[in-house]
C-alpha positions as CSV (number, residue, x, y, z in Angstrom):
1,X,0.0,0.0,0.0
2,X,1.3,3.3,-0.9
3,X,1.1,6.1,2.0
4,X,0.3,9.9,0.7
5,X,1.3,11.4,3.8
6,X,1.2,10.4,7.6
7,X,-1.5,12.5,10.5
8,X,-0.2,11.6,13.8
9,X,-1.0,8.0,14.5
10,X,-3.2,8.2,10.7
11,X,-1.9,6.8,7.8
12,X,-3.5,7.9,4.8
13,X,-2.9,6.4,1.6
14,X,-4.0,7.7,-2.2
15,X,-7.0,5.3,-1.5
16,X,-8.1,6.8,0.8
17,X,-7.7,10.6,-0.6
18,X,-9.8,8.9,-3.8
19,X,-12.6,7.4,-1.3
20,X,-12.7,11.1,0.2
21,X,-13.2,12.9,-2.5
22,X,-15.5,10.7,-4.0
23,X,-17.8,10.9,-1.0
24,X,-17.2,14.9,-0.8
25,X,-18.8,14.7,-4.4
26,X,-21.6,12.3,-4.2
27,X,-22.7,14.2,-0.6
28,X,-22.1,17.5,-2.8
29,X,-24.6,15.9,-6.0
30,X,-27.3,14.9,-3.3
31,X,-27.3,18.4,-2.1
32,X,-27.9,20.0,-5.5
33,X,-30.9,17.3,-5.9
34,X,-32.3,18.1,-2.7
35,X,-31.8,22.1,-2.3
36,X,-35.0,24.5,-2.3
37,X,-37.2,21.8,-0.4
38,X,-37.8,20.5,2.9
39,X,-36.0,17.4,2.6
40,X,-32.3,19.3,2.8
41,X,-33.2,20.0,6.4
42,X,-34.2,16.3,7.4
43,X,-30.8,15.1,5.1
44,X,-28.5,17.1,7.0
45,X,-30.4,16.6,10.4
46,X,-29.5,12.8,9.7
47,X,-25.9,13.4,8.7
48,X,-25.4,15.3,12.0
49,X,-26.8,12.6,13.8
50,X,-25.0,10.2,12.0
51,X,-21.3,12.1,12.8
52,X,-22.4,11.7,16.3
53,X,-22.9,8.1,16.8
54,X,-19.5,8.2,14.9
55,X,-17.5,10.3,17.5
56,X,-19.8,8.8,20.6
57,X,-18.9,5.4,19.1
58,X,-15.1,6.2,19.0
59,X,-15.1,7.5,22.3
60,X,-16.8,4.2,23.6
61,X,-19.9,5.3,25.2
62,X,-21.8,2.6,25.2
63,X,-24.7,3.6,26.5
64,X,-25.3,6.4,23.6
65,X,-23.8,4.2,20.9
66,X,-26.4,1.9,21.8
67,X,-29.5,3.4,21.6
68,X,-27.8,5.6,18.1
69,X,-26.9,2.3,16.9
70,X,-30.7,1.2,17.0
71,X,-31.9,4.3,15.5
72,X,-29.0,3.9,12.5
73,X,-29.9,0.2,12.2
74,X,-33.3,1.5,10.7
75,X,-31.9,4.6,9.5
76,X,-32.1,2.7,5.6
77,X,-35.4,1.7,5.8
78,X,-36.6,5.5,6.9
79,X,-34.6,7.2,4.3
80,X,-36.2,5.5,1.6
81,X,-39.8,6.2,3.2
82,X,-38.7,10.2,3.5
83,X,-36.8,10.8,0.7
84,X,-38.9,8.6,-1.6
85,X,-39.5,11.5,-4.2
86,X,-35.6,12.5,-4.1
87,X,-34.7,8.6,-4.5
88,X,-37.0,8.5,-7.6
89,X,-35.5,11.8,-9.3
90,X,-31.7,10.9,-8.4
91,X,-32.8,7.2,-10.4
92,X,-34.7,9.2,-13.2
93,X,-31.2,11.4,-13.6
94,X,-29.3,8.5,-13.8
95,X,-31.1,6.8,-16.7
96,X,-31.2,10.2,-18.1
97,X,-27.2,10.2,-18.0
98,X,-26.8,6.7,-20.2
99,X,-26.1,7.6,-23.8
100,X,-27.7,4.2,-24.6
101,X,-30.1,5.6,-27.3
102,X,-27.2,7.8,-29.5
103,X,-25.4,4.0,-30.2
104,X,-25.2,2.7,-33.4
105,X,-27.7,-0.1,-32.6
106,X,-30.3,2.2,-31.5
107,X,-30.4,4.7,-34.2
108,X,-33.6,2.4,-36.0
109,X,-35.1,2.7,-32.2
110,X,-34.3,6.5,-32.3
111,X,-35.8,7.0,-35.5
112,X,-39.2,4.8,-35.1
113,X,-39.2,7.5,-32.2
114,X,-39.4,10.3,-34.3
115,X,-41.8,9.0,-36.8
116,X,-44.8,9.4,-34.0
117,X,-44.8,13.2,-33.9
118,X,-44.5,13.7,-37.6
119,X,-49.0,13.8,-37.7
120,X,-48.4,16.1,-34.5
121,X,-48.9,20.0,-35.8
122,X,-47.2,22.0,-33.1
123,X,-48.2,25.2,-35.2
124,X,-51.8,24.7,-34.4
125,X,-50.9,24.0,-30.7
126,X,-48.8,27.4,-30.6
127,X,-52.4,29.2,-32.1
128,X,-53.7,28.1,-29.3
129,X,-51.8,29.5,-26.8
130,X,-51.3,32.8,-28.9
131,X,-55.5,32.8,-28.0
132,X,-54.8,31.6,-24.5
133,X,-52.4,34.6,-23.4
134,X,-53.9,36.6,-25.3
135,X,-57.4,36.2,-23.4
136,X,-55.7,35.5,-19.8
137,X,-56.8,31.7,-20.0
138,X,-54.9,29.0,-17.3
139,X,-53.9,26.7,-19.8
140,X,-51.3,23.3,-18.1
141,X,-49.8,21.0,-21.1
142,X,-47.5,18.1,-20.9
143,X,-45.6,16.6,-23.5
144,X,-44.2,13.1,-23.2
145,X,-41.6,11.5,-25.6
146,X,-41.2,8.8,-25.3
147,X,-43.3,7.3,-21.7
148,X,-47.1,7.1,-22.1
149,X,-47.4,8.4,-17.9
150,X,-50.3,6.2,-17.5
151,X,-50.0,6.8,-13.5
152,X,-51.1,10.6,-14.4
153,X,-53.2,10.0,-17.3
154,X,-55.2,7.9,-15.0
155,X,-56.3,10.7,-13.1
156,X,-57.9,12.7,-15.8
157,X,-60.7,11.9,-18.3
158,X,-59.5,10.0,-21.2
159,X,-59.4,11.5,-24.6
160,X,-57.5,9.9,-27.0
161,X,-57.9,12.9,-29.6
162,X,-55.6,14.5,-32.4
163,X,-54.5,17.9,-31.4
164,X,-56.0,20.9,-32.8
165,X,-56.8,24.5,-32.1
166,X,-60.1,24.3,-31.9
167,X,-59.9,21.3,-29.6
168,X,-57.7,23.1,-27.3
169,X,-59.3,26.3,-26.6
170,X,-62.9,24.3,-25.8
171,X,-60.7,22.5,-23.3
172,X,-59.1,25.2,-21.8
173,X,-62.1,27.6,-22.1
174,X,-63.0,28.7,-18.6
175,X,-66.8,27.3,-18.5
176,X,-65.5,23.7,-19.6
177,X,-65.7,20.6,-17.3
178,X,-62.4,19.9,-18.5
179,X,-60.1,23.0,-17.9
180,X,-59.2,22.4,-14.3
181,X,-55.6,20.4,-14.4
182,X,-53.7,19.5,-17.7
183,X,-53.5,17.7,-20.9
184,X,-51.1,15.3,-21.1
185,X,-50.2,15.0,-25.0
186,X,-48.1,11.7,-25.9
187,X,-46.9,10.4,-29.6
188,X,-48.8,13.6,-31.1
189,X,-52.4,13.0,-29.1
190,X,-54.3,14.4,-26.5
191,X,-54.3,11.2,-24.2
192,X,-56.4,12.5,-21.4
193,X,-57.8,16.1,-19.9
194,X,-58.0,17.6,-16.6
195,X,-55.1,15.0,-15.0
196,X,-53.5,16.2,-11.8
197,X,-50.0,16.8,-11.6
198,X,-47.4,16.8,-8.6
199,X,-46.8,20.2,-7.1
200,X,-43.2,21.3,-6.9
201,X,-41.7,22.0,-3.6
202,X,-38.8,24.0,-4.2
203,X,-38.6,26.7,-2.1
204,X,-36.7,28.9,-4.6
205,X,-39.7,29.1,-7.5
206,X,-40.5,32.9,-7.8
207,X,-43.6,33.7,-5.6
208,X,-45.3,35.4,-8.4
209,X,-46.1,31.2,-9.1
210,X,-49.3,29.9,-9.1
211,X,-50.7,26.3,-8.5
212,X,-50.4,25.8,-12.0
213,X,-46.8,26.7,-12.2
214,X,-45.9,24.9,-9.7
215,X,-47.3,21.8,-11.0
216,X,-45.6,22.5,-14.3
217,X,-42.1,22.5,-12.3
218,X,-43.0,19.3,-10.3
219,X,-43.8,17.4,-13.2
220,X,-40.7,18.2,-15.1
221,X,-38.9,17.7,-11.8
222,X,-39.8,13.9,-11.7
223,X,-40.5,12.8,-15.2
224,X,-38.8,13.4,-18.7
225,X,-41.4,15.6,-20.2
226,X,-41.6,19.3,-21.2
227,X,-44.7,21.5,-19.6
228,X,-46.1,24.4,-20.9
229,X,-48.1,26.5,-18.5
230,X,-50.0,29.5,-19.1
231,X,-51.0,31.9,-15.8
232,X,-54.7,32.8,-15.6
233,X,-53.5,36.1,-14.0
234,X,-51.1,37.2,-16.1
235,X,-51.0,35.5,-19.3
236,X,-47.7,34.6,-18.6
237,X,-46.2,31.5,-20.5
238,X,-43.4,29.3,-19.5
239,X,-41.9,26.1,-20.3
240,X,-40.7,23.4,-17.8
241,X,-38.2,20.5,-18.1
242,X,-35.7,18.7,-15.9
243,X,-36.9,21.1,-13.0
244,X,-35.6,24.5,-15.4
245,X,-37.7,26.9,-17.0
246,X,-38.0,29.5,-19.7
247,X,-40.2,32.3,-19.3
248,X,-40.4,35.6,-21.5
249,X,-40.4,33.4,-24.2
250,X,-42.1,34.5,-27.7
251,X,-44.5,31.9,-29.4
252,X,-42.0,30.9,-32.3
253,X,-39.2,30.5,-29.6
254,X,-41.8,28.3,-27.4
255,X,-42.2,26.0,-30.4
256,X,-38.8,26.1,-31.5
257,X,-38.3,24.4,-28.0
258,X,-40.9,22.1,-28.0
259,X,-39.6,20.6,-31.5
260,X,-36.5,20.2,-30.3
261,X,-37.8,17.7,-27.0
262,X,-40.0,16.2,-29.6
263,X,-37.4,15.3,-32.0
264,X,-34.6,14.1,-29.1
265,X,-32.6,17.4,-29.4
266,X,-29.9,18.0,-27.0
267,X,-31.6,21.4,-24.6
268,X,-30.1,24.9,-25.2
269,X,-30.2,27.9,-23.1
270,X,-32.4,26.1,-20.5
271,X,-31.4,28.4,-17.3
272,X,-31.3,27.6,-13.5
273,X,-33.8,28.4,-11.1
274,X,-33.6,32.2,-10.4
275,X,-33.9,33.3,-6.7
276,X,-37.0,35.6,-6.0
277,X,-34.7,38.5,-6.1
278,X,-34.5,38.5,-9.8
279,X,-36.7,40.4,-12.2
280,X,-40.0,38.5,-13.2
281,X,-39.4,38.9,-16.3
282,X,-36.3,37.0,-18.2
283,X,-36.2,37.7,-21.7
284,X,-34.4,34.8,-23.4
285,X,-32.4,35.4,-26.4
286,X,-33.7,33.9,-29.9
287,X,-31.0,31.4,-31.1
């Protein structure tokens, strides 16, 4: 074994320096998945306690490295049942990571893909929303690419309809049944109507969010699907994905972006969550 350098009666060894730093940046990663919501607080409440059964058990007091010992001996099991939303995200941004799809052996897979949105007019989605700002009507849209998010679809009314203007503004319109939640669009069809999507906890969303925004945030935060919401108050339209969002955006930039999720582009320009401090409005530049 080869020693780096020697701490009193501590020998550390390059293993050791590499097992450090690795930790350092897994800790570091988990933080950045976890910041902005409630569950930071309870992760680092357990880390504390954990550095003190640590120390208490180095120092051989039994009697508190007993009953810490019990509570870390189900520590696993109640990590899993509190972080359970963080678990799933950190998985989802795994898969995400693999580069599976852009082999060789794939490309067929990747293209049969694309072939499902060719029948899907985005123009005639974008008229819509021109209409929705321009009469201050809610509007919540999810895309899906590639996963049919029967969980969610579930919780609306089933559709199954080709998109279209006129389709979409009688959903949307403020006297229908169907206007309270959002459409969940998948392989160029409305799939189902008034679904309910998970609200976003991050602390750091601007407070000039609504319900609907928020929902638009928590569903991109959790599933691999771009959101478009547009405010009832405001008019306001942003899109949502991988727990980012683009706001000030004209209509030809908004379905500029939307083709490029739809046809498996690599995301430009998507910006971090802005503390409330910012300006509301954040222009983004045409590319």
């Amino acid at each position: 074994m080869i020693f780096a350098f020697k701490i009193g009666f501590l020998e550390v060894t390059w293993v050791d320096l590499v097992d450090i730093g690795l930790v350092a940046i897994l800790l570091y990663q988990i933080y950045k998945l976890i910041r902005g919501s409630i569950a930071v607080k309870i992760f680092l409440g357990i880390l504390a306690l954990y550095l003190v059964y640590l120390i208490v058990r180095a120092a051989q007091m039994e009697l508190l490295t007993t009953i810490l010992g019990q509570f870390m001996g189900v520590g696993v099991l109640a990590m899993i049942i509190l972080f359970q939303p963080e678990i799933r995200k950190f998985l989802l941004l795994i898969g995400r990571s693999t580069d599976l799809n852009r082999d060789s052996i794939f490309k067929s897979l990747a293209n049969w893909r694309n072939e499902h949105h060719d029948d899907f007019d985005v123009h005639e989605l974008i008229e819509a929303a021109k209409t929705l700002k321009a009469t201050r009507t809610g509007a919540l849209i999810v895309f899906s690419r590639d996963i049919e998010l029967k969980f969610y679809t579930e919780t609306g009314d089933p559709l199954d309809a080709k998109v279209s203007k006129k389709l979409l503004l009688s959903i949307f319109n403020k006297n229908s049944p169907l206007h309270d939640g959002a459409i969940i669009i998948y392989k160029g069809r409305i799939k189902a109507a008034r679904c309910v999507l998970p609200v976003s906890e991050n602390d750091h969303l601007p407070s000039t969010f609504g319900l609907r925004h928020r929902s638009a945030m928590g569903m991109s935060e959790i599933t691999d699907t771009l959101v478009l919401a547009i405010s009832e108050e405001t008019g306001r339209l942003i899109l949502a994905r991988n727990g980012k969002y683009l706001r000030g955006l004209k209509l030809k930039q908004a379905e500029q972006k939307i083709l490029e999720y739809l046809h498996n582009e690599e995301p430009k320009n998507w910006e971090e969550i802005p503390d409330e401090t910012e300006p509301v409005e954040q222009e983004i530049k045409a590319h």
